[in-house]
MOPAC internal coordinates of N, CA, C and O (Angstrom, degrees):
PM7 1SCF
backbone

  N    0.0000 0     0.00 0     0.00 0    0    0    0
  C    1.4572 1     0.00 0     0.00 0    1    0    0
  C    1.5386 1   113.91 1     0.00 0    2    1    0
  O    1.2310 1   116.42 1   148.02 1    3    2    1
  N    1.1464 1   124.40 1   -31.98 1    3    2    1
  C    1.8386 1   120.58 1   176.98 1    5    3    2
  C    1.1032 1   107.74 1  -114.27 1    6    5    3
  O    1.2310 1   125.30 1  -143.67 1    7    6    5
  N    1.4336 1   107.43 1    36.33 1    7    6    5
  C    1.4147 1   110.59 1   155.89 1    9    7    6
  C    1.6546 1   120.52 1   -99.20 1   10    9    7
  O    1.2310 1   131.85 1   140.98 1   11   10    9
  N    1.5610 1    94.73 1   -39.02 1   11   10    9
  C    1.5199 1   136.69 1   174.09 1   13   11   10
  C    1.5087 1   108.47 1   -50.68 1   14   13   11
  O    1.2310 1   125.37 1   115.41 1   15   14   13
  N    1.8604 1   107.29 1   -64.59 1   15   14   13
  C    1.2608 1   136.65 1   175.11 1   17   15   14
  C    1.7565 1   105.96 1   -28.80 1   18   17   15
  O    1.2310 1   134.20 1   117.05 1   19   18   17
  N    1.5600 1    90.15 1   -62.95 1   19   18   17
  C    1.9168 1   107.98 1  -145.32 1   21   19   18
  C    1.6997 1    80.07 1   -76.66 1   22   21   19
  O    1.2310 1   112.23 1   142.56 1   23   22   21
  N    1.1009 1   132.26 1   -37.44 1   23   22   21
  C    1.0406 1   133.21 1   169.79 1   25   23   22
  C    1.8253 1   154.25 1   -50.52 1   26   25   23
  O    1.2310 1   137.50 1   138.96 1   27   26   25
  N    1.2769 1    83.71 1   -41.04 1   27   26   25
  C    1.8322 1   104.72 1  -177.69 1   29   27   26
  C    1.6075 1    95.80 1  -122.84 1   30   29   27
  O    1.2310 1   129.99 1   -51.82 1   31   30   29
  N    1.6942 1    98.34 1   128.18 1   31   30   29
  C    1.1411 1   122.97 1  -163.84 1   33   31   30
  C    2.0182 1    98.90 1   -73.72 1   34   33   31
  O    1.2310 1   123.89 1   149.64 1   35   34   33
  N    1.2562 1   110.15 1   -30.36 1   35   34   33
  C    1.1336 1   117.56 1   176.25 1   37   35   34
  C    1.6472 1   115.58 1   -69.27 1   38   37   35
  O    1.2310 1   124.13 1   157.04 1   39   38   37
  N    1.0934 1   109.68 1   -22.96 1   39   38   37
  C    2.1028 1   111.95 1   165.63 1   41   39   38
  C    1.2020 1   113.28 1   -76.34 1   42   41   39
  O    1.2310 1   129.40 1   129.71 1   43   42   41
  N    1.3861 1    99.49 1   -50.29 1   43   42   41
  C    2.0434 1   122.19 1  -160.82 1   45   43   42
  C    1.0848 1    93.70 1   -70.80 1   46   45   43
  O    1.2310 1   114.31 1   133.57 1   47   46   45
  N    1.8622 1   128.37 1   -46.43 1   47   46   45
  C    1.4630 1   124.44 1  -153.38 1   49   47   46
  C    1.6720 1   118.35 1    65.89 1   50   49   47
  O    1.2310 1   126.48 1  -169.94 1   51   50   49
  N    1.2770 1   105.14 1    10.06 1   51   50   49
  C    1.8319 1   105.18 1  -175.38 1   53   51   50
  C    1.6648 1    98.31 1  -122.73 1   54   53   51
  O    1.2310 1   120.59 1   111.16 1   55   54   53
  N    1.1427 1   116.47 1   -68.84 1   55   54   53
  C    1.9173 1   113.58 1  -163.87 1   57   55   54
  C    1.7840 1    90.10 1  -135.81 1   58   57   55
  O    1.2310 1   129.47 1     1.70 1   59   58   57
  N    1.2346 1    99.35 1  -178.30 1   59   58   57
  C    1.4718 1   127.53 1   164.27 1   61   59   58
  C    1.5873 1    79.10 1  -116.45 1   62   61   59
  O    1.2310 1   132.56 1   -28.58 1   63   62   61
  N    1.6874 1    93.34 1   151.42 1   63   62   61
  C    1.8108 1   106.07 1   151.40 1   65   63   62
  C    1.4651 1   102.77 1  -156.82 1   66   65   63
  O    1.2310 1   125.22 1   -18.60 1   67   66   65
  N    1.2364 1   107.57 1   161.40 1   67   66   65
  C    1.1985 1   124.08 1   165.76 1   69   67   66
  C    1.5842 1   119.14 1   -95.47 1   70   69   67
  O    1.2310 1   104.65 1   -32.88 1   71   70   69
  N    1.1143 1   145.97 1   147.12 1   71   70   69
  C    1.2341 1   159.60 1   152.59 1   73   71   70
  C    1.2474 1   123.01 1   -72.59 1   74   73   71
  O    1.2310 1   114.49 1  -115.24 1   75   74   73
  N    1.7718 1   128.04 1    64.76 1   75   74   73
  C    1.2551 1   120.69 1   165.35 1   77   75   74
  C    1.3898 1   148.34 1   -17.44 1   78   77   75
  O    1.2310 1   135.13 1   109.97 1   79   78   77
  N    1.5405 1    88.32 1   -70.03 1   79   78   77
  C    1.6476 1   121.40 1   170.50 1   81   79   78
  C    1.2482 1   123.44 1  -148.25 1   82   81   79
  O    1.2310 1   119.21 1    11.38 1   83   82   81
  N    1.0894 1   119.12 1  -168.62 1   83   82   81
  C    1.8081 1   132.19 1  -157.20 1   85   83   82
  C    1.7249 1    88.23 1   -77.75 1   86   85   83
  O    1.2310 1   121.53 1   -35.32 1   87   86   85
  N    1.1229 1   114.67 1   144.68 1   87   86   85
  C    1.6587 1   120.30 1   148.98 1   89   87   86
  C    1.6254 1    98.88 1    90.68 1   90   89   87
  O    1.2310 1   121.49 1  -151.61 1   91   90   89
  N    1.3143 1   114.75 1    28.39 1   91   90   89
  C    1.7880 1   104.08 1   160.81 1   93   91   90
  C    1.2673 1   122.99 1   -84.13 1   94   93   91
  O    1.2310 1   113.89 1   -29.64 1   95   94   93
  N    0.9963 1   129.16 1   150.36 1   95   94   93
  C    1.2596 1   120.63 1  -141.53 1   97   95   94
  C    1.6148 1    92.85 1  -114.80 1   98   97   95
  O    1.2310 1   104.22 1   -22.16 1   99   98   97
  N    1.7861 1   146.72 1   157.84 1   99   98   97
  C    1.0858 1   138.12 1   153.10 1  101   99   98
  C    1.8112 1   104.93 1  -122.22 1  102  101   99
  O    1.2310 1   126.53 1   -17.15 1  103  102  101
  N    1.3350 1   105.05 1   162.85 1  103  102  101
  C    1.4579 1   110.93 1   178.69 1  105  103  102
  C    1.5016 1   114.99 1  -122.25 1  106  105  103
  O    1.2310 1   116.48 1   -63.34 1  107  106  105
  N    1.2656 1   124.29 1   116.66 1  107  106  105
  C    1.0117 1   142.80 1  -156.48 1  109  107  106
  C    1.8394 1   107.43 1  -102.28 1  110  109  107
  O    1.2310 1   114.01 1   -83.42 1  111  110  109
  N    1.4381 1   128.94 1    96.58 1  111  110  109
  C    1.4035 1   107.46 1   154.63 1  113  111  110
  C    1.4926 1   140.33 1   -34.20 1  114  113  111
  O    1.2310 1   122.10 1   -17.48 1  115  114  113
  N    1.7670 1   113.58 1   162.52 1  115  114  113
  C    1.7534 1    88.92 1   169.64 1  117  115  114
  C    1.3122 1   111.32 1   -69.68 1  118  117  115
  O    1.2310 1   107.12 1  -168.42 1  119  118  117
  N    1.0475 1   141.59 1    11.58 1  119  118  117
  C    1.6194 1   135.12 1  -174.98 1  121  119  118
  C    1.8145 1   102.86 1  -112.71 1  122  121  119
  O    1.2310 1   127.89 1  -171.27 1  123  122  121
  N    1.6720 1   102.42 1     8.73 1  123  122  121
  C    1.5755 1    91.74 1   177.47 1  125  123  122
  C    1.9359 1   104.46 1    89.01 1  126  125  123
  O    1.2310 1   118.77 1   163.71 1  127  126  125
  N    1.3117 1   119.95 1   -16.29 1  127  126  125
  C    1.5013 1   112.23 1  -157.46 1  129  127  126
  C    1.8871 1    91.33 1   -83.53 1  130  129  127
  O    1.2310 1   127.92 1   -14.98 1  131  130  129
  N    1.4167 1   102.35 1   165.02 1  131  130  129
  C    1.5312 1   115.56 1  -149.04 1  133  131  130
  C    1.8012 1    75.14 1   -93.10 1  134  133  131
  O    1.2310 1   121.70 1   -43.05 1  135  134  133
  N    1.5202 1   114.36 1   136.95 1  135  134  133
  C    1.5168 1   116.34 1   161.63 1  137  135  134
  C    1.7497 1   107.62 1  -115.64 1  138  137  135
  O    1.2310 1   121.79 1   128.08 1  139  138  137
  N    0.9129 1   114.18 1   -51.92 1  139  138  137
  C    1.5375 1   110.32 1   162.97 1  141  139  138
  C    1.2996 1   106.96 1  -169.61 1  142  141  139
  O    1.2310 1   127.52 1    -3.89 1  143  142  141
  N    1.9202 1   103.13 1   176.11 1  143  142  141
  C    1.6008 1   111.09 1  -164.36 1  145  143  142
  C    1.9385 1    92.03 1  -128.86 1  146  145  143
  O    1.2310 1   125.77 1   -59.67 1  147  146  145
  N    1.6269 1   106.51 1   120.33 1  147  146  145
  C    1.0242 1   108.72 1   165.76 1  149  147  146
  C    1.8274 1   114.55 1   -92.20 1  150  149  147
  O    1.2310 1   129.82 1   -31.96 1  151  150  149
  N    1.4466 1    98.67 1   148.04 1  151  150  149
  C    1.4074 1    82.26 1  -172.58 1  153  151  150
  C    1.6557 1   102.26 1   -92.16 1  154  153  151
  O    1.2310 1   124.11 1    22.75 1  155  154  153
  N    1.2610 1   109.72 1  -157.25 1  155  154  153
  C    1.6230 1   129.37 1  -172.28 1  157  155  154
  C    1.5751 1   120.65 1   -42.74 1  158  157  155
  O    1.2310 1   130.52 1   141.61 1  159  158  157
  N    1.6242 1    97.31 1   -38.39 1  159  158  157
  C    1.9495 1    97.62 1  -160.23 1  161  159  158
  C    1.4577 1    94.76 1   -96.29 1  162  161  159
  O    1.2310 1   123.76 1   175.73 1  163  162  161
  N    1.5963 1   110.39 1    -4.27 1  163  162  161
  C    2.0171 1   112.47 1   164.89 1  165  163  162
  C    1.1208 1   116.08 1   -60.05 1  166  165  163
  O    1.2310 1   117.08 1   -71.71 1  167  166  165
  N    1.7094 1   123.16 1   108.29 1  167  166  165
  C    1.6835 1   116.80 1  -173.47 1  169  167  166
  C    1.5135 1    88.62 1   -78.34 1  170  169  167
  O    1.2310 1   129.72 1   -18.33 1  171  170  169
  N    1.7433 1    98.87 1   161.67 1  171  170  169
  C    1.5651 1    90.51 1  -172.20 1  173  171  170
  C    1.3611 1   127.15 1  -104.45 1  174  173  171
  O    1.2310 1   135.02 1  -146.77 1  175  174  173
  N    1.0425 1    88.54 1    33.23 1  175  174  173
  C    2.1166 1   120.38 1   174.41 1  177  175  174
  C    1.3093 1   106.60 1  -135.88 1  178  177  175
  O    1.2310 1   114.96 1  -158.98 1  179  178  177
  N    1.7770 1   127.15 1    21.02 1  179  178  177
  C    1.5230 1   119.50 1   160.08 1  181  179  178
  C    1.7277 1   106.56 1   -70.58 1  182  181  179
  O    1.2310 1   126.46 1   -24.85 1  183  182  181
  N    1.2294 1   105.18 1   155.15 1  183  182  181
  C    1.6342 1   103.75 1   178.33 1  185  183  182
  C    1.2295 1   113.09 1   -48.83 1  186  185  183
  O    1.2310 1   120.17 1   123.73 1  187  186  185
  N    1.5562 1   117.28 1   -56.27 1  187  186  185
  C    1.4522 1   105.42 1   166.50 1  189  187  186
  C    1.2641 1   146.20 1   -11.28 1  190  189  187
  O    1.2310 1   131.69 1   161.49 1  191  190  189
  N    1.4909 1    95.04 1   -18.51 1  191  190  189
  C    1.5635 1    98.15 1  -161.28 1  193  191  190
  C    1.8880 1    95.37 1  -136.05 1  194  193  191
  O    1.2310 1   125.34 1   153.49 1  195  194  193
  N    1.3996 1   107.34 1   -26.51 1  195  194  193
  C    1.4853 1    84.73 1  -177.84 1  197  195  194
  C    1.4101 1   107.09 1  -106.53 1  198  197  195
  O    1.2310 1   114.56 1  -179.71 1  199  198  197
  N    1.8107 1   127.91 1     0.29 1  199  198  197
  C    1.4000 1   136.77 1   148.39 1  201  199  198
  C    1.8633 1    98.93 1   -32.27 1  202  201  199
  O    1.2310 1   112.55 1   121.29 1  203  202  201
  N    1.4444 1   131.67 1   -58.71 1  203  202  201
  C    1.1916 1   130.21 1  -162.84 1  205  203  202
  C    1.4774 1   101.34 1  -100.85 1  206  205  203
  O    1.2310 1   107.26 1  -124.60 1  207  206  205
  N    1.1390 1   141.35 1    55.40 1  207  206  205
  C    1.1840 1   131.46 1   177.27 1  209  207  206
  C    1.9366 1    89.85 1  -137.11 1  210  209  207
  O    1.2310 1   120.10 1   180.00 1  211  210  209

């Protein structure tokens, strides 16, 4: 089921994505709501990612 979720823009209400490879990353609000999905070559301490944390 939160595979489906993080996945189909119609659960999430935010994107469709696909899952390339191992290690994509998703961003989760405190309420759980989907903010975005970095994919694989996103280290997971690029600003990108800890700007929204």
């Amino acid at each position: 089921p939160i595979y489906q979720w993080l996945t189909s823009k119609e659960k999430n209400g935010v994107l469709d994505s696909e899952v390339k490879w191992n290690f994509n990353k998703y961003l989760l609000d405190e309420n759980g709501l989907l903010l975005k999905k970095f994919d694989s070559d996103t280290e997971p301490l690029s600003e990108s990612i800890t700007r929204l944390l």
